[in-house]
SEZAKE-345044 format. One record per residue (C-alpha): x, y negated, z. Coordinates in steps of 0.05 Angstrom, whole numbers, plus 5000, padded with zeros to 4 digits. Example, Ala and Ser with C-alpha at 12.3 -4.5 7.8 and 13.67 -1.06 7.14 Angstrom:
! residues 2
524650905156;527350215143;
//
This chain:
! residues 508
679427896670;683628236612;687628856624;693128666661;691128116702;691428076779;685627916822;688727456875;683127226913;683727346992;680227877021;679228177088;680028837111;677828977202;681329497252;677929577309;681529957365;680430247431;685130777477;685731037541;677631207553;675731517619;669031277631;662531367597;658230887630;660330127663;662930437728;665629777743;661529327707;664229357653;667829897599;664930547583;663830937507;656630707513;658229987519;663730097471;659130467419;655329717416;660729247410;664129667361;657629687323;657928927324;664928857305;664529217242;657729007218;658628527151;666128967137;663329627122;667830047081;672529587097;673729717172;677630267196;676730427276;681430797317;682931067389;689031107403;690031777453;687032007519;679532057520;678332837515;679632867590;680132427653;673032407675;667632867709;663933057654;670533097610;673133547648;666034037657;665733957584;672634147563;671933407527;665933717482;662033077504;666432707488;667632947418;659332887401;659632177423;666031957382;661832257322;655731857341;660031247342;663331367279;669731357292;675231377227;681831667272;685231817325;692532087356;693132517401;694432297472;698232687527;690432777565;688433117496;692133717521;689233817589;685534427570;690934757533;692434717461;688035167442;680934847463;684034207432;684734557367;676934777375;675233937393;678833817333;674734337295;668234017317;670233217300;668232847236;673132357240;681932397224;686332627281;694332437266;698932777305;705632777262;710032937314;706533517347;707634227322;705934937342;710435567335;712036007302;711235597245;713335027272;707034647231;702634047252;697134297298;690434507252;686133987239;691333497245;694833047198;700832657204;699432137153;695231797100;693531267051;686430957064;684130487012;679130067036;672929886995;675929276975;682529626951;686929527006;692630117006;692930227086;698630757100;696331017174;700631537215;700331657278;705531947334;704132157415;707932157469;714232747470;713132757549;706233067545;708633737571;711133387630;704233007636;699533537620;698034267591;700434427520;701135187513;708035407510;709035417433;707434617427;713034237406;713833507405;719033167364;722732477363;718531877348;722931457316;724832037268;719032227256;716431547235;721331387183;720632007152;712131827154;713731117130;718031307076;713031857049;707331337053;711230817013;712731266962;704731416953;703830726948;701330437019;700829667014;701029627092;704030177149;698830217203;702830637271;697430967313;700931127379;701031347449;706431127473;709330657536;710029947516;717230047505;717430527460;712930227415;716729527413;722530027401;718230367345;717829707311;724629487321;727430187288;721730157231;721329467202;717329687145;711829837196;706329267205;701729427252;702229907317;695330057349;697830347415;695430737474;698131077544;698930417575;692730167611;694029367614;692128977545;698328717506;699328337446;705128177408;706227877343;714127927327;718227867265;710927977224;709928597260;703428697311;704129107368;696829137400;694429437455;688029437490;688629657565;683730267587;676230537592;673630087533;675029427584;676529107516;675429247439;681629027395;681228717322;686228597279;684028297215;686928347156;686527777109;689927937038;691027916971;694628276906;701927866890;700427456819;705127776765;708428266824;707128876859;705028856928;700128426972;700827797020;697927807069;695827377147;693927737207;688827477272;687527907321;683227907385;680028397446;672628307458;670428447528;664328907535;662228587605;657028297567;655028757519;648829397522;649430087522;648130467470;642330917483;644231357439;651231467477;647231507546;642532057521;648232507498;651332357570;644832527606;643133137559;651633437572;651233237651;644433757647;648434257611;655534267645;652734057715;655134577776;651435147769;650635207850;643334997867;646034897934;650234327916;647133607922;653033247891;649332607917;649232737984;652832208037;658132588064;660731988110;660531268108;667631038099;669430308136;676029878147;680329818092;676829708025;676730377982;681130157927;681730637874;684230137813;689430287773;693729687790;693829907864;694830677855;700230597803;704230137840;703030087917;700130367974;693030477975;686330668022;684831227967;691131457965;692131518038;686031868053;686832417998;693132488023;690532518103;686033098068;691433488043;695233538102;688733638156;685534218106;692534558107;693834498179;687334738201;688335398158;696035468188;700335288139;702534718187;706234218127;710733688152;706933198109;703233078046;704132657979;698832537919;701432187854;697331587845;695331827771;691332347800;685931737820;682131507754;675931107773;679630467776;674530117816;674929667890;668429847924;665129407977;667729108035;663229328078;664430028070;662230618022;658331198020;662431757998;658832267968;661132987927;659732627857;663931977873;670132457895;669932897830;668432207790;675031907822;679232547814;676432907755;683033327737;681234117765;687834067799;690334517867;693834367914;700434827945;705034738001;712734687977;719134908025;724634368001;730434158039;730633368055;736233208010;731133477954;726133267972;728732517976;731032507899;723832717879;719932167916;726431677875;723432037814;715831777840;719331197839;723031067781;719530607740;717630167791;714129637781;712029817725;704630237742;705930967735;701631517747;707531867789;707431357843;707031697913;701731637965;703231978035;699432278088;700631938160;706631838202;710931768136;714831018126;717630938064;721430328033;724030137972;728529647935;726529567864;733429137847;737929797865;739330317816;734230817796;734831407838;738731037898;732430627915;730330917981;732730478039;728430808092;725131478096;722731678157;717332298197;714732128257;718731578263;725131998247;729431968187;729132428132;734432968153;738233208086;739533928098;732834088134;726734378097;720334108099;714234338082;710033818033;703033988019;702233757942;698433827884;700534507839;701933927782;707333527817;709634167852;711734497783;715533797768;709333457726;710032747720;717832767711;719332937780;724933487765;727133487834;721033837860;725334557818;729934577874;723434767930;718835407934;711435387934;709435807993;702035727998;696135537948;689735387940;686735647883;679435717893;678334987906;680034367874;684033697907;677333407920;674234017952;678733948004;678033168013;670433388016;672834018070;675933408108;669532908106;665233478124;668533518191;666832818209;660632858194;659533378230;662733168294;659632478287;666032128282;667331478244;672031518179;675730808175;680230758119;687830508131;693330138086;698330128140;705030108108;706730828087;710030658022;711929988010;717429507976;723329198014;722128528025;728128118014;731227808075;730027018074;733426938141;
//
């Protein structure tokens, strides 16, 4: 070629992308880093220096050994993998800002955050970036930023002096900057609800590609030449987008084709490499109580299926749901607090699995696998009319799944109508059979989370927290509660019996 002259032969450039990661192992027969360590392997084999892989928010927290490990495990196995970049997720913050800002300090890999900023500066977190031009080995101008979610502090634990801004304005001002330094494509790394980040791309046409999180079912969409992709939770699947290009003749600029795809890991080995730095942290952060045989059968659970999935708890009634919510209420009552009744948020259940039929042995290390989060729980004093508009908060995006969605402890019988307005969706509340009286208080044994209005539920300001347990965890007290039956012999049959359910419409 002479000076001058454009090379216009197609090339391809790879993203490979995974978000949402709670699992290290296939819990469920599938998922998992180790699995994912493999396929991603795999996927960018043949494209190196021409592959960029991301995750796309929450996988510092969310599981047992997460949580033990303040996400430090995490961290040495996303540096194993390889990783290029990540965004920050809303479960980034679970352990405060400032043991994030240590995580960061320990990766080898980008972490984009653009919207996120700390006082008193008001500048991007340290470590983090809000944007960047990558150019591929092949000379491919990829302009990546990346933006999380602004209700984190409702969601999790960001110190105090963590601010997070508007998306959308933050995003043009990132897309303009990139253009300007010469970014052939704009790559969004997000974690954000499917809505906002069709919105995202609706506000920023000059974006092409969004790699999003926060929501844990897959999604594709391919609109007006702009990708949204999403690939559902724990490493289930492994996105690609590939990027098949080449430099305009006698023109600045590129055109370019995109295929994408998710690659299951059901079928794929663990790394070894992954499972030894799990095996080697579970050693280290283990509890230190010799005394405590976390795989010990506490009871053998029977009747209902435990379901702990995510498409159950986020959206319906459900056998885990009901018992940790049975637990609350019998562990207060014994220890005379006396609550009315008791309510989980369905978020607060992670191991997305449906165990046996036949019934489960329950043992210490399956409870702090299925609720990892070192949550308390609290009983609240709120008057009925109060407490009403918070379980319509629960609620509230029904049907879509949401971590907020309620799970009650016996004798409560709610229904809903999803085609009424949002916060007027109640039709029947009832205690004991009895409705909901407005301008009585009740006392609602809780977790300390939902209690100081985490998950959105605002309504929960108007109450007063009146007891609280702070030297053991949720699951402590589910195991408090097992512990009793096996003790007194008694059998443990798990219920779905209609506690919280949707108004069926009336075909007579």
């Amino acid at each position: 070629m002479t000076v001058g002259d454009v090379d216009s032969s197609w090339r391809t450039s790879r993203l490979v992308t995974i978000n949402d990661v709670y699992t290290f192992e296939k819990a469920s027969g599938h998922g998992g880093f180790a699995a994912a360590s493999t396929l991603i392997n795999e996927l960018r084999r043949g494209h190196q220096g021409d592959c960029l892989v991301t995750v796309n928010g929450d996988f510092l927290g969310g599981s047992l050994l997460a949580e033990q490990s303040k996400g430090e495990v995490v961290i040495e196995i996303l540096n194993h993998i390889g990783i290029d970049a990540c965004v920050l997720g809303n479960h980034e913050f679970d352990f405060s800002t400032s043991v994030l800002e240590r995580r960061i300090g320990e990766s080898k890999f980008d972490w984009y955050g653009a919207n996120v900023t700390k006082l008193p500066e008001n500048r991007m977190l340290p470590g983090c970036i809000d944007r960047k031009v990558v150019v591929t080995r092949s000379g491919l101008r990829l302009g990546v930023f990346g933006v999380c979610t602004p209700a984190t502090p409702k969601l999790s634990y960001p110190c105090d002096l963590t601010r997070f801004h508007d998306v959308i304005a933050t995003a043009k001002q990132a897309v303009a900057a990139l253009q300007q330094e010469g970014a052939d494509l704009i790559i969004a790394l997000t974690h954000l609800r499917l809505a906002a980040d069709v919105d995202l791309a609706k506000e920023c046409p000059e974006i092409h590609i969004v790699l999003g999180g926060h929501d844990h079912d897959p999604f594709s969409q391919l609109q007006n030449g702009q990708l949204v992709l999403k690939c559902g939770q724990n490493a289930y699947w492994v996105g690609v987008v590939d990027i098949h290009w080449r430099r305009k003749d006698g023109a600045d600029g590129i055109e370019f084709f995109l295929s994408y795809s998710m690659h299951s890991t059901c079928n794929t080995d663990e790394d070894p490499a992954c499972i030894d730095i799990v095996r080697r942290c579970q050693e280290k952060f283990e509890p230190v109580d010799p005394d405590v045989d976390l795989d010990e059968v506490l009871v053998r659970c029977t009747g209902a299926q435990l379901d702990t999935r995510t498409s159950t708890v986020r959206v319906c009634e459900a056998s885990s749901g009901n018992l940790v919510a049975d637990a609350m209420y019998s562990f207060f009552m014994a220890h005379g607090a006396e609550p009315d009744l008791a309510c989980i948020n369905g978020g607060f259940i992670r191991g997305d699995r449906l165990y046996p039929e036949d019934g489960v042995d329950i043992t210490r290390r399956l409870l702090y696998e299925e609720m990892p989060f070192p949550k308390h729980a609290c009983c609240i004093d709120i008057a009925g009319a109060s407490y009403t508009a918070a379980i319509e908060q629960h609620l509230s995006q029904f049907p879509s799944p949401a971590g907020s969605f309620p799970h009650f402890s016996r004798s409560v019988a709610i229904e809903f109508d999803r085609d009424l307005p949002v916060g007027s969706r109640i039709t029947k509340f009832t205690l004991h059979g009895e409705p909901i009286d407005p301008n009585r208080t009740y006392r609602v044994a809780t977790s300390l989370f939902i209690a100081n209005c985490g998950d959105g539920c605002t309504a929960y300001k108007d109450g007063r927290i009146v007891e609280s347990v702070l030297d053991r965890r949720i699951p402590d007290l589910v195991i408090w509660m097992l512990e009793r039956y096996r003790d007194q012999n008694r059998p443990l049959r798990l219920v779905v019996e209609g506690r919280v359910r949707e108004r069926q419409p009336n075909t007579t």
